[in-house]
VMD Tcl script that draws the C-alpha trace (Angstrom):
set ca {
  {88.44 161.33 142.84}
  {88.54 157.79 142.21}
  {90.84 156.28 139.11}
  {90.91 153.22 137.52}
  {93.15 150.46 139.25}
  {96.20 148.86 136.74}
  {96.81 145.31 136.22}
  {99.61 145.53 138.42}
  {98.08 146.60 141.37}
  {94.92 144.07 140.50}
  {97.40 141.53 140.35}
  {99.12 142.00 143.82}
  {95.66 141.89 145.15}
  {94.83 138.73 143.52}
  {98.36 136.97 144.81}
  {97.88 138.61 148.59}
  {93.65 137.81 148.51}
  {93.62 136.98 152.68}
  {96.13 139.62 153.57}
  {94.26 142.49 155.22}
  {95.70 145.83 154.96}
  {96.18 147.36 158.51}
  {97.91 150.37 157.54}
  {95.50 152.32 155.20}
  {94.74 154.79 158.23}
  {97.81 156.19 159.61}
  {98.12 159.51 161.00}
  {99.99 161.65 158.82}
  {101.84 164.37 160.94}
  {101.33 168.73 160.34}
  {103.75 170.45 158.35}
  {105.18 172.29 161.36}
  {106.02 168.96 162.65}
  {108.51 168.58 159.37}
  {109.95 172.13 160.17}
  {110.59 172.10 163.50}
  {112.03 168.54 163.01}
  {115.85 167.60 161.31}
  {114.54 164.86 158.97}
  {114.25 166.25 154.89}
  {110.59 166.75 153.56}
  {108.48 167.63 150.61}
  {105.51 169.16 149.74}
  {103.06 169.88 146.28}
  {101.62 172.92 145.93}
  {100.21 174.61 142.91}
  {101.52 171.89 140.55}
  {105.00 172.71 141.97}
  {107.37 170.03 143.93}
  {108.93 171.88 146.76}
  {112.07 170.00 148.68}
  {113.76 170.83 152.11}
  {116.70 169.44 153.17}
  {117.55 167.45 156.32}
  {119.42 169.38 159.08}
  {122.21 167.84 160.80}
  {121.63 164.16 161.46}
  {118.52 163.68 160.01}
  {117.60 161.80 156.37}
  {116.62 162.97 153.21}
  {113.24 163.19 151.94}
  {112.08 160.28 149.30}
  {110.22 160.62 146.73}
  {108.60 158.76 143.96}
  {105.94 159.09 140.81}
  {102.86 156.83 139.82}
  {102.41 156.93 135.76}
  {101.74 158.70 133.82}
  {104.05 160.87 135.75}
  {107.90 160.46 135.26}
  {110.36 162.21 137.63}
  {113.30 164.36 136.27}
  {116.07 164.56 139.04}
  {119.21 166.23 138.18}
  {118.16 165.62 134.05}
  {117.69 162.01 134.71}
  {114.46 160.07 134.44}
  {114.53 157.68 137.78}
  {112.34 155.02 138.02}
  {111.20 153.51 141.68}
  {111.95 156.25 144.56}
  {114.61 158.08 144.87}
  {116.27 160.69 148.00}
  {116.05 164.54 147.26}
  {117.36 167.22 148.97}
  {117.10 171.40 148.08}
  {120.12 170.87 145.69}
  {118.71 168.41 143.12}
  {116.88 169.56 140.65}
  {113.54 167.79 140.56}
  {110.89 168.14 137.62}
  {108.39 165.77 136.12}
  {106.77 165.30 132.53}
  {103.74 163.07 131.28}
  {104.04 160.00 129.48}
  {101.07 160.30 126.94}
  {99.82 157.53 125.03}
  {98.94 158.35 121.31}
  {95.39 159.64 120.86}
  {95.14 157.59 117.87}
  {96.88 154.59 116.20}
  {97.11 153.13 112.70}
  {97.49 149.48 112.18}
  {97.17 146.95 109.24}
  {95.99 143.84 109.42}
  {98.35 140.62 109.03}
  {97.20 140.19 105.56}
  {98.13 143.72 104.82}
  {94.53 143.68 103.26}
  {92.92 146.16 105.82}
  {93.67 149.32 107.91}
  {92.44 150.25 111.25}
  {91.78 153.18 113.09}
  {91.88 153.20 117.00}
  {90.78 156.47 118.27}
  {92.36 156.29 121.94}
  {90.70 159.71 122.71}
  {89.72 162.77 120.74}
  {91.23 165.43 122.99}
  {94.02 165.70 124.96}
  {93.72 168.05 128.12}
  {96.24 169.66 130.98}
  {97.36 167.65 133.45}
  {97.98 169.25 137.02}
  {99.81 167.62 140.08}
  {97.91 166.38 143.13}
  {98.80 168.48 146.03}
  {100.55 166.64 148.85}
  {101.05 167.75 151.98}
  {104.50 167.86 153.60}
  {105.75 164.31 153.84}
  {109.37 162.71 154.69}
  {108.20 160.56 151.86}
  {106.21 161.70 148.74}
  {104.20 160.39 146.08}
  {103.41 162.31 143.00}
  {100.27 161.96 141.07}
  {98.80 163.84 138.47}
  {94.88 164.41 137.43}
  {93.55 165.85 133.90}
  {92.14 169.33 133.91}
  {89.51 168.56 131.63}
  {88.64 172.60 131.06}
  {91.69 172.65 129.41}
  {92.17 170.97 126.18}
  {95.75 171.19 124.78}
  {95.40 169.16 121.41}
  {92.44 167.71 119.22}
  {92.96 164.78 117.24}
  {91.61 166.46 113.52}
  {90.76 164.39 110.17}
  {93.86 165.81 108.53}
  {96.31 164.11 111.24}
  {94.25 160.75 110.15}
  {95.06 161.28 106.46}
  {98.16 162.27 107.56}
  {99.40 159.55 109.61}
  {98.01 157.12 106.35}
  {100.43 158.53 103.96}
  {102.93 158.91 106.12}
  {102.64 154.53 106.58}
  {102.29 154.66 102.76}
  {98.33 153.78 102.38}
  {96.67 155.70 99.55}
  {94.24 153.53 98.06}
  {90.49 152.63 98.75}
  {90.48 154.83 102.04}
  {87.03 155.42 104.21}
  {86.48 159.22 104.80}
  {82.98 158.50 106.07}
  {84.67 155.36 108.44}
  {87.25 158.20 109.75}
  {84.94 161.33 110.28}
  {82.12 159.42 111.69}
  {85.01 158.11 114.45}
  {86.17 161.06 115.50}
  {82.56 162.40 115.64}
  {81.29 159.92 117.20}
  {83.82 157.75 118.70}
  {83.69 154.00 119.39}
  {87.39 153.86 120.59}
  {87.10 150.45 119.18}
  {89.70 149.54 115.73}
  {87.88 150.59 112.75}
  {88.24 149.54 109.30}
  {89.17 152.92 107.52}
  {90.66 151.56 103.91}
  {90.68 148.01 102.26}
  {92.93 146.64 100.13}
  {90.98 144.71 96.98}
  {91.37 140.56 97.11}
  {92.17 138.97 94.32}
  {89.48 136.43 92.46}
  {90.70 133.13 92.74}
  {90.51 130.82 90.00}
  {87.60 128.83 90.08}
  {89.04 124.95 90.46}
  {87.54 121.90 88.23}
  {84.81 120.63 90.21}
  {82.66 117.53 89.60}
  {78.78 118.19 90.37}
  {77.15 114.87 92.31}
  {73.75 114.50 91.68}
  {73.19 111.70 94.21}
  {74.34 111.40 98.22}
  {77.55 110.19 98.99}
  {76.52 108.87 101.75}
  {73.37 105.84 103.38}
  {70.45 107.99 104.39}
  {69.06 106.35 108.09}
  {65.33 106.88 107.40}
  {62.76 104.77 109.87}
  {59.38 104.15 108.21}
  {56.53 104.01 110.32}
  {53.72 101.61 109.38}
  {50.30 101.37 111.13}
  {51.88 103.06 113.78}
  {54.98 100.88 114.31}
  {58.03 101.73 113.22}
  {60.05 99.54 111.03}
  {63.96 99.48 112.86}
  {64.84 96.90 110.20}
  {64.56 98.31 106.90}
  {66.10 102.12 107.92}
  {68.46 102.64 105.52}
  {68.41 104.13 102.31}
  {71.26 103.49 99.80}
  {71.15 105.82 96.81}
  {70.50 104.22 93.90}
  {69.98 104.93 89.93}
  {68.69 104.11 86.88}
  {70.25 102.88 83.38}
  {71.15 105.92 81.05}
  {70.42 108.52 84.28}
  {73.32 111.40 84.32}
  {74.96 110.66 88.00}
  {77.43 113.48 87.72}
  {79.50 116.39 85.45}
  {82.58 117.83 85.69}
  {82.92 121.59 85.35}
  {86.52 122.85 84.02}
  {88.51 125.95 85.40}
  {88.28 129.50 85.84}
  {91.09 131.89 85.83}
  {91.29 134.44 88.27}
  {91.52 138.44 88.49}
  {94.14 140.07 90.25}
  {93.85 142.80 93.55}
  {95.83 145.12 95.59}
  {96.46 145.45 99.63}
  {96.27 148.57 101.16}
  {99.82 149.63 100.00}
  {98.94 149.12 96.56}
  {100.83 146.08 96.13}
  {99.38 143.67 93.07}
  {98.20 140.36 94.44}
  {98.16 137.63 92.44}
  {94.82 134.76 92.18}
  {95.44 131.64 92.95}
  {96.09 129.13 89.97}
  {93.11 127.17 89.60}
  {93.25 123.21 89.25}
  {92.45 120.83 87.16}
  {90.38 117.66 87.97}
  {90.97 114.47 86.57}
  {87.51 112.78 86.15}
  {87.28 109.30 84.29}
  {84.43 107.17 84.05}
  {84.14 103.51 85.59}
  {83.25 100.13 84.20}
  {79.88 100.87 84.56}
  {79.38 104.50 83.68}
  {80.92 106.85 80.37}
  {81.48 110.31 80.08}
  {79.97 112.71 76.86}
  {81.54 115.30 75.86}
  {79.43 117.91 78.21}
  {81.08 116.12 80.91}
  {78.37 114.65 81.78}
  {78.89 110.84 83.75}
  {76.04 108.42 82.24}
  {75.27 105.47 84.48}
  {75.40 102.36 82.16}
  {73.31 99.63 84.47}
  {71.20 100.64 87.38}
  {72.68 100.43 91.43}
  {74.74 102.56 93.85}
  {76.81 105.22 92.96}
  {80.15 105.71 94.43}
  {83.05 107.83 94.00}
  {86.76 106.75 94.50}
  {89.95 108.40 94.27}
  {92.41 110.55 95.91}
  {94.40 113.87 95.54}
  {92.95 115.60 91.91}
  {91.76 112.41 90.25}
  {88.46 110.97 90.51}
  {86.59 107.92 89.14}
  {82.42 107.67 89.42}
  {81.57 103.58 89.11}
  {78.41 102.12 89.76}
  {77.91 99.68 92.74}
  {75.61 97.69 94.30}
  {76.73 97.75 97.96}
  {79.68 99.07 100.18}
  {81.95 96.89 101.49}
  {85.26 96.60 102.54}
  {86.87 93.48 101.07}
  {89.92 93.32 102.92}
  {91.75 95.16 105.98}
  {91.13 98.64 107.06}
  {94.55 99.80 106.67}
  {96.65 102.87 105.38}
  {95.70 101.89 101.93}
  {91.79 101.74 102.60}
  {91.90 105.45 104.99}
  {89.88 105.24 107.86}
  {85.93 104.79 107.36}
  {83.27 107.39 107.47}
  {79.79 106.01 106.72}
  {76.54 107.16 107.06}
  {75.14 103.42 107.25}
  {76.31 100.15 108.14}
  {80.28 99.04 107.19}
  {80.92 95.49 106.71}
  {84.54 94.31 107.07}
  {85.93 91.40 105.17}
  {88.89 91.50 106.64}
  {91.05 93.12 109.96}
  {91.31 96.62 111.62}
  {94.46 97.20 111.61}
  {96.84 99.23 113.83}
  {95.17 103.35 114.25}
  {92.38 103.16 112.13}
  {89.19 104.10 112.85}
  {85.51 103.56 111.35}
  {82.48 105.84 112.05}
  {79.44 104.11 111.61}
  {75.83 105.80 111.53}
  {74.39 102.20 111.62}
  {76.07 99.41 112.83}
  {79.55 97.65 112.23}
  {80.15 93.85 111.41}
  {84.22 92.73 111.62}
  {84.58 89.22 110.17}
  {88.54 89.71 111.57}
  {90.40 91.35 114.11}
  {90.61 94.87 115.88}
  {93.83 95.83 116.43}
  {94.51 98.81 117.91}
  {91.98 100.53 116.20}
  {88.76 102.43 117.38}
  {85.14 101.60 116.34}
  {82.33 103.63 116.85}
  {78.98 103.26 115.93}
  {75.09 104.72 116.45}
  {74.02 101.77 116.30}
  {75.39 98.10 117.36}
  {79.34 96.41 116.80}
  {79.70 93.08 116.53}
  {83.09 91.76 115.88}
  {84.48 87.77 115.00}
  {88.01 87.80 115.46}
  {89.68 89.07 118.46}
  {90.22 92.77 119.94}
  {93.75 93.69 121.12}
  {94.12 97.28 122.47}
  {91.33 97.97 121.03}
  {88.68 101.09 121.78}
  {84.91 100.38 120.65}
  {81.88 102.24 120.92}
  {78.23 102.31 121.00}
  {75.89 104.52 120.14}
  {77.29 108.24 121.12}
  {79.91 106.81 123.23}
  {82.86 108.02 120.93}
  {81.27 110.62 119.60}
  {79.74 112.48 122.42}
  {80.15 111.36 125.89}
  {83.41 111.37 127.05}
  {85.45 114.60 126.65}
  {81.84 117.04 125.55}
  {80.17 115.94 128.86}
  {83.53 115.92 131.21}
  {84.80 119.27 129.82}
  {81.09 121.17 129.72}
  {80.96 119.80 133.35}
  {84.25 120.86 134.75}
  {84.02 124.44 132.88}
  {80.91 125.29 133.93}
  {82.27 124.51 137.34}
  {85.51 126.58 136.68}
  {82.98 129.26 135.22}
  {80.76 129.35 138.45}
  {84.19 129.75 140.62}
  {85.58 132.47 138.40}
  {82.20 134.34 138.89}
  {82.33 134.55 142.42}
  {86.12 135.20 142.86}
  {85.20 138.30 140.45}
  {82.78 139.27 142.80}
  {84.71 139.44 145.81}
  {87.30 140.77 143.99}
  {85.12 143.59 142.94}
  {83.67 144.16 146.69}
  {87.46 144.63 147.59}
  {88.09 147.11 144.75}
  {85.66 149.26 145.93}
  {86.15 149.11 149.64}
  {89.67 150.79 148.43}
  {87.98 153.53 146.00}
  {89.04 152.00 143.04}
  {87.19 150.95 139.81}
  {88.21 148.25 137.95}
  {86.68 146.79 134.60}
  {85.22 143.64 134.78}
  {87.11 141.87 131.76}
  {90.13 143.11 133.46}
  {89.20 140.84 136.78}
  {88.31 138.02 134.42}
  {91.76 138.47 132.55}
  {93.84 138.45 135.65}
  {91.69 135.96 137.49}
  {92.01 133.42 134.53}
  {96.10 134.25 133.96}
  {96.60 133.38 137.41}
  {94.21 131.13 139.13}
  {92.05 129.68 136.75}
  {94.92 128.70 134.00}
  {92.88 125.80 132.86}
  {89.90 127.80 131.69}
  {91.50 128.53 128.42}
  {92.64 124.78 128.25}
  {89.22 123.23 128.55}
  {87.01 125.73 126.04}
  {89.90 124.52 123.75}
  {89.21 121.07 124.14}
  {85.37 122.14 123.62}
  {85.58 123.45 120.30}
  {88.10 120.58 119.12}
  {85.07 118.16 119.57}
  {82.59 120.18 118.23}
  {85.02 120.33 115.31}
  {84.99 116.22 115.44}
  {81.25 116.08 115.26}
  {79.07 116.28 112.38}
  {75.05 116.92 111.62}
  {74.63 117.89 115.49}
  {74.44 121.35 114.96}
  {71.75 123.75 116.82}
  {71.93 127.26 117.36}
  {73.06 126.61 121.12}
  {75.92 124.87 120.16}
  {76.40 127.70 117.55}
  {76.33 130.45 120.48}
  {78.13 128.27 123.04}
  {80.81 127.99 120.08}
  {81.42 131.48 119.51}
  {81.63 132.19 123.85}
  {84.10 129.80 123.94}
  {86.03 131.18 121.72}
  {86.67 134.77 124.02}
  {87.93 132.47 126.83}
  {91.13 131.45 124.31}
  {93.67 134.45 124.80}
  {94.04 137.03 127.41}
  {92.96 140.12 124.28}
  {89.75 138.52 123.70}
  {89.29 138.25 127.23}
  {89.99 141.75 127.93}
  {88.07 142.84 124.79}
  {84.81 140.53 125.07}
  {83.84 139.07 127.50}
  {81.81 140.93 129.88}
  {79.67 139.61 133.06}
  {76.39 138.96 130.26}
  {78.70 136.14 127.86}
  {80.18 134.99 131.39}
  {76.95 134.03 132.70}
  {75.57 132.99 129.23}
  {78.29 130.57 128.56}
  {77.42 128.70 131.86}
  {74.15 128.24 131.11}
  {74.93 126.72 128.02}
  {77.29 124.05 129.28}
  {75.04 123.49 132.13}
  {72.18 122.84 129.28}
  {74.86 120.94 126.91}
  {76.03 118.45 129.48}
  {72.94 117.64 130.30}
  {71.83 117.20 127.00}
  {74.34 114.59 126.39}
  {73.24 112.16 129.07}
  {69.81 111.84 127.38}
  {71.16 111.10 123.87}
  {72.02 107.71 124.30}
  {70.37 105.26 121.83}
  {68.74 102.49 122.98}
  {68.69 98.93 121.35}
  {72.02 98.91 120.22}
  {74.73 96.24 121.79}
  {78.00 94.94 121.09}
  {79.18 91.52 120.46}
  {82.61 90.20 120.75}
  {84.41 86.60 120.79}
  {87.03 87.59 122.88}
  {89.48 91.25 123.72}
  {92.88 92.06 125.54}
  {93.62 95.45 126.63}
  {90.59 96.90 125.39}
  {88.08 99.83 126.23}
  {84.46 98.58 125.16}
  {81.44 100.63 125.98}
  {78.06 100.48 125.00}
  {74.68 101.91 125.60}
  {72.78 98.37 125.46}
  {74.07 95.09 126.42}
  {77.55 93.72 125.50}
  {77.75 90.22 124.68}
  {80.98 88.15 124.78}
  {79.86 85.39 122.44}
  {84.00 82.58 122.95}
  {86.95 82.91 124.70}
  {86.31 86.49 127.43}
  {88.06 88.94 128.14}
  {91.73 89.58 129.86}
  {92.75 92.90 131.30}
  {90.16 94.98 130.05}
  {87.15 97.88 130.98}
  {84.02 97.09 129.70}
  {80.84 99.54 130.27}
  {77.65 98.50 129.29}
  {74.15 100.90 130.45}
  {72.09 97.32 130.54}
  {74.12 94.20 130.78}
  {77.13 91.87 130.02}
  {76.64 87.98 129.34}
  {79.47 85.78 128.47}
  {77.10 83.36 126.57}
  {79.81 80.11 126.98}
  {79.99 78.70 130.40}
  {84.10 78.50 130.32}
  {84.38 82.17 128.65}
  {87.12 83.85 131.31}
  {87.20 87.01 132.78}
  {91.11 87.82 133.96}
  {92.00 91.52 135.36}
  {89.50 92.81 133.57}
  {86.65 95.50 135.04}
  {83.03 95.09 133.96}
  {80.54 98.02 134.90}
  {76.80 97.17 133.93}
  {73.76 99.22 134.84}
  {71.59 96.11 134.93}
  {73.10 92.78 135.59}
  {76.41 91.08 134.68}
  {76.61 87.19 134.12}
  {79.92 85.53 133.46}
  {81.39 82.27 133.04}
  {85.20 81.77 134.64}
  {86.01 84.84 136.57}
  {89.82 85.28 137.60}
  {92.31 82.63 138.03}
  {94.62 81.27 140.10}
  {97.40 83.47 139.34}
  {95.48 86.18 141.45}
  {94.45 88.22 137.94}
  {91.92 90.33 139.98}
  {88.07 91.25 138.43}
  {85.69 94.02 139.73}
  {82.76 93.03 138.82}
  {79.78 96.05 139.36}
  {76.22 95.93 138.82}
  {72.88 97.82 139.93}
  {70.92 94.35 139.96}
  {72.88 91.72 140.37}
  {76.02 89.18 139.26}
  {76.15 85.75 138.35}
  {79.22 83.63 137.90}
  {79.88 80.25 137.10}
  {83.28 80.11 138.61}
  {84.57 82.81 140.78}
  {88.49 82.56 141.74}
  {88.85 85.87 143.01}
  {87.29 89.33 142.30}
  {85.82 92.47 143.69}
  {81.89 92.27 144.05}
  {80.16 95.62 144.06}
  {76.23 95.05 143.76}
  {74.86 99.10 144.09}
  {76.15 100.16 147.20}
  {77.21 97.19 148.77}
  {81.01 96.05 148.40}
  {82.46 92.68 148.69}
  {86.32 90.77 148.07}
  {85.69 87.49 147.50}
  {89.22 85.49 147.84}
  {88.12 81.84 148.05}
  {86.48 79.79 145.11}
  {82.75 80.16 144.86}
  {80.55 78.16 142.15}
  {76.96 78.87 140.54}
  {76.61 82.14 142.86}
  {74.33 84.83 142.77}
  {75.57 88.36 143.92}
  {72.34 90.39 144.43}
  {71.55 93.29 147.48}
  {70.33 90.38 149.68}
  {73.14 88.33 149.44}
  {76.00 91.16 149.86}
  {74.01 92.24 152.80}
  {74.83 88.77 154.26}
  {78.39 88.36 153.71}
  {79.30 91.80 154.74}
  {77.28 91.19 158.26}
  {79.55 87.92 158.35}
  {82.82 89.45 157.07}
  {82.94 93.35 157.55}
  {86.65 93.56 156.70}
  {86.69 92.43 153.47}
  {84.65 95.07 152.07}
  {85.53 98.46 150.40}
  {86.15 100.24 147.30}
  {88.01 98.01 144.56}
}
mol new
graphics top color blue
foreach p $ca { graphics top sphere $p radius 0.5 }
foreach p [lrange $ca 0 end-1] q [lrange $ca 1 end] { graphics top cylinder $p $q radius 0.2 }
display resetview
């Protein structure tokens, strides 16, 4: 009769996957053989354990229990095996698990019902023949039940926990006549109403609406955005005061207070007044705009919105659904999201820019992380993690299938979630690691929402813990969750946008990728990556290039690359590179790979030419 297999058994055959087990067919020798012999034995018969000492010389018999079985030798449970002989007293007893459980939720606010089994039925020992050393297993007799879990024992088992109030009769005798053996919600405790906190109704967008209008079939890039605007003597917004709350109860009974509701502190601006509806009147026509912080709020009017200084701790970092124009510096760990593009009139320090659309920044960039189009949004961690978990996914899979195959080959049944569980625990760790680093950037991203991502989001979610492994995921959600990665990463690589670029004057220690050209308008670049999926162009002829790495999927062409101190370039390109002045640097050009050491002038690195120099110097080329 086959059983199911535990964890710990699953889990040795995880850890020992290549060992092959050479002794599952031994011989086991006659009972005679035991009698006629000096060594101790023991047999089970008729749910009865019957020892025999050794005779002179020979050892005692050993013998041990699998659960639920526990051994009684001598009036003492033993765990592990243990040597018998006809003067011990040996017995054994069943280690039942409760045929039902009551829990309450953290929140004390609901009570479950898990309905392990219904009935409860006689357990008999597996007979054994005679054996020097025994194992003792017992079956269920399931023509024999010994106890029925009843609704009484439910209501019982509630008052004994202290739960009177609000309790499902229906929830519990529908359970036990039809059982799920899953928790079910059997009473509720009643949540309090919160207070209803001051709120202040907009009644125009916060934010620059990107709208392209098409005109005789062309559409107009330039004039996309929308700001919201509004009239003289239009109502912009009104404040609606506080509602108290109503108290509840948990499932003990136990009052619960509401939450106190706030207060908001709304005052009109230099260009708008409040009535006494709480209504806020615009008093000259432009943009609205809200400002403010904590429970006080002002509504102004203005005509456009820009930042007139720094982006610093005082300003926040900047969220805008348009373009963001910057007066002033970036300073140290700030950041600005940009649905349009971004104009800097300073510097970038340490900051990160990202934008739909394109960056172009005056000053200079100093540790500094900029992005366009969906390159800090989307790209980097969505399309590596998708990639690498689908891959985990795909290798989990098949070890769970081979797993399975081996399972069976011993008689065994195993559930699948278990495999999954135990596979994930302890060979595929990082599973839970990267569908947590999944769901933190979905939680980054905003208006990309689609009922994939919606679906994928919730699968991800049973791969956090080991419990909602075990109790969800089955070979179905396994299968469905790598086909939506497989569909998500590739997804992201056709979102790029296209006419976007970024301009600089000049960056140090910087990360700069963009999905159009990137254009380095003074002084260059030192020691820092630059991506760009069409090309880089240092537009002054003595911009430099120093330590720096420059990846374009068209063509790079750059003014002073390297120096004499030996700061080392790669420059890489699918066309081809030009440079003014070359000191040193790493050439790739596609597939071909060249180290230029001595000075070159005015020169060309296309497919043609790296062809030529690597016939003429083989040694010099390589990966950078």
């Amino acid at each position: 009769m086959s059983r199911p297999i535990s964890d710990e058994e699953l889990g040795r055959m995880i850890q020992n996957a290549d060992v092959n087990d050479i002794d599952s067919q031994r011989r086991q020798p006659n009972e005679q053989s035991f009698v006629d012999g000096k060594d101790g034995w023991i047999k089970i018969k008729d749910n009865k354990i019957h020892v025999f000492s050794p005779k002179s010389g020979g050892r005692m018999a050993s013998i041990h229990a699998l659960p639920p079985v526990s051994l009684i030798v001598n009036q003492n449970i033993i765990s592990g095996k243990a040597n018998v002989s006809e003067e011990d007293t040996v017995s054994w007893e069943l280690e039942h698990t409760p045929m039902f459980e009551i829990s309450v939720s953290p929140d004390q606010m609901e009570a479950y019902l898990n309905l392990h089994t219904r009935e409860r039925f006689e357990w008999n020992l597996v007979d054994a023949p005679a054996s020097s050393a025994v194992t003792v297993r017992a079956v269920p007799n399931r023509d024999r039940v010994v106890d029925t879990v009843q609704f009484k024992h439910v209501i019982n088992a509630l008052e004994h926990r202290g739960i009177y109030k609000n309790i499902d009769k229906a929830a519990i005798l529908n359970e036990l006549e039809s059982p799920t053996h899953q928790p079910i919600v059997i009473a509720r405790g009643q949540a309090s109403v919160p207070g209803t906190d001051a709120r202040l109704e907009l009644f125009f967008p916060e934010q620059i609406e990107t709208i392209f209008h098409e005109a005789g079939g062309v559409v107009d890039y330039r004039s996309h955005r929308r700001i919201p605007s509004v009239h003289e003597g239009e109502v912009i917004a009104t404040k609606h005061e506080p509602v108290e709350g109503i108290p509840g109860f948990d499932v003990f009974g136990n009052e619960l207070l509401p939450r106190v509701a706030q207060d908001l502190e709304v005052t009109a601006g230099e260009f708008t007044e409040m009535n006494p509806l709480g209504q806020i009147v615009a008093l000259r026509p432009g943009r609205p705009r809200m400002t403010g912080k904590g429970n006080r709020r002002q509504i102004d009017i203005s005509n456009a919105f820009i930042v007139d200084g720094n982006v610093d701790l005082r300003t926040g970092n900047i969220v805008f659904a348009g373009d963001v124009i910057v007066n002033g510096d970036v300073q140290e760990h700030m950041i600005i999201e940009s649905l349009g593009n971004v104009y800097v009139h300073g510097n970038v320090y340490n900051a990160t820019i990202t934008a739909t659309g394109s960056i172009s920044i005056d000053g200079t960039i100093i540790s500094g992380k900029i992005y366009s189009g969906y390159f800090g949004v989307m790209f980097n961690r969505m399309y590596a993690a998708s990639k690498q978990l689908s891959h985990e996914i795909r290798q989990l899979d098949m070890a769970a299938y081979k797993l399975a195959e081996e399972v069976a080959a011993r008689q065994q049944t195993v559930r699948y979630s278990q495999m999954i569980m135990l596979l994930i625990e302890r060979k595929f760790r990082n599973v839970p690691e990267l569908a947590r680093e999944l769901l933190q950037v979905f939680a980054s991203i905003q208006h990309v929402e689609s009922r994939e991502s919606e679906q994928l989001k919730e699968l991800l979610h049973h791969f956090l813990n080991s419990t909602t492994i075990l109790e969800r995921l089955d070979e179905e959600k396994l299968s469905a969750a790598r086909t939506l990665l497989e569909g998500l990463y590739a997804s992201v690589c056709s979102m790029q946008e296209v006419e976007v670029h970024v301009e600089l004057a000049r960056c140090q220690s910087s990360e700069i990728k963009s999905n159009g050209d990137i254009m380095i308008t003074r002084e260059g670049v030192v020691q820092s990556d630059l991506y760009s999926a069409g090309s880089i162009a240092f537009l002054l002829e003595n911009s430099v290039c120093r330590g720096s790495r420059l990846q374009a999927e068209d063509r790079i062409v750059a003014g002073m690359v390297g120096s004499d101190a030996n700061a080392r370039c790669v420059l890489e390109a699918k066309q081809h590179v030009y440079v003014r002045k070359l000191y040193n640097g790493y050439i790739i050009i596609g597939d071909h790979r060249h180290h230029v050491f001595e000075t070159m002038k005015d020169q060309l690195f296309d497919a043609e030419f790296m062809k030529s120099r690597q016939a003429l110097h083989p040694s010099v080329s390589g990966r950078a």
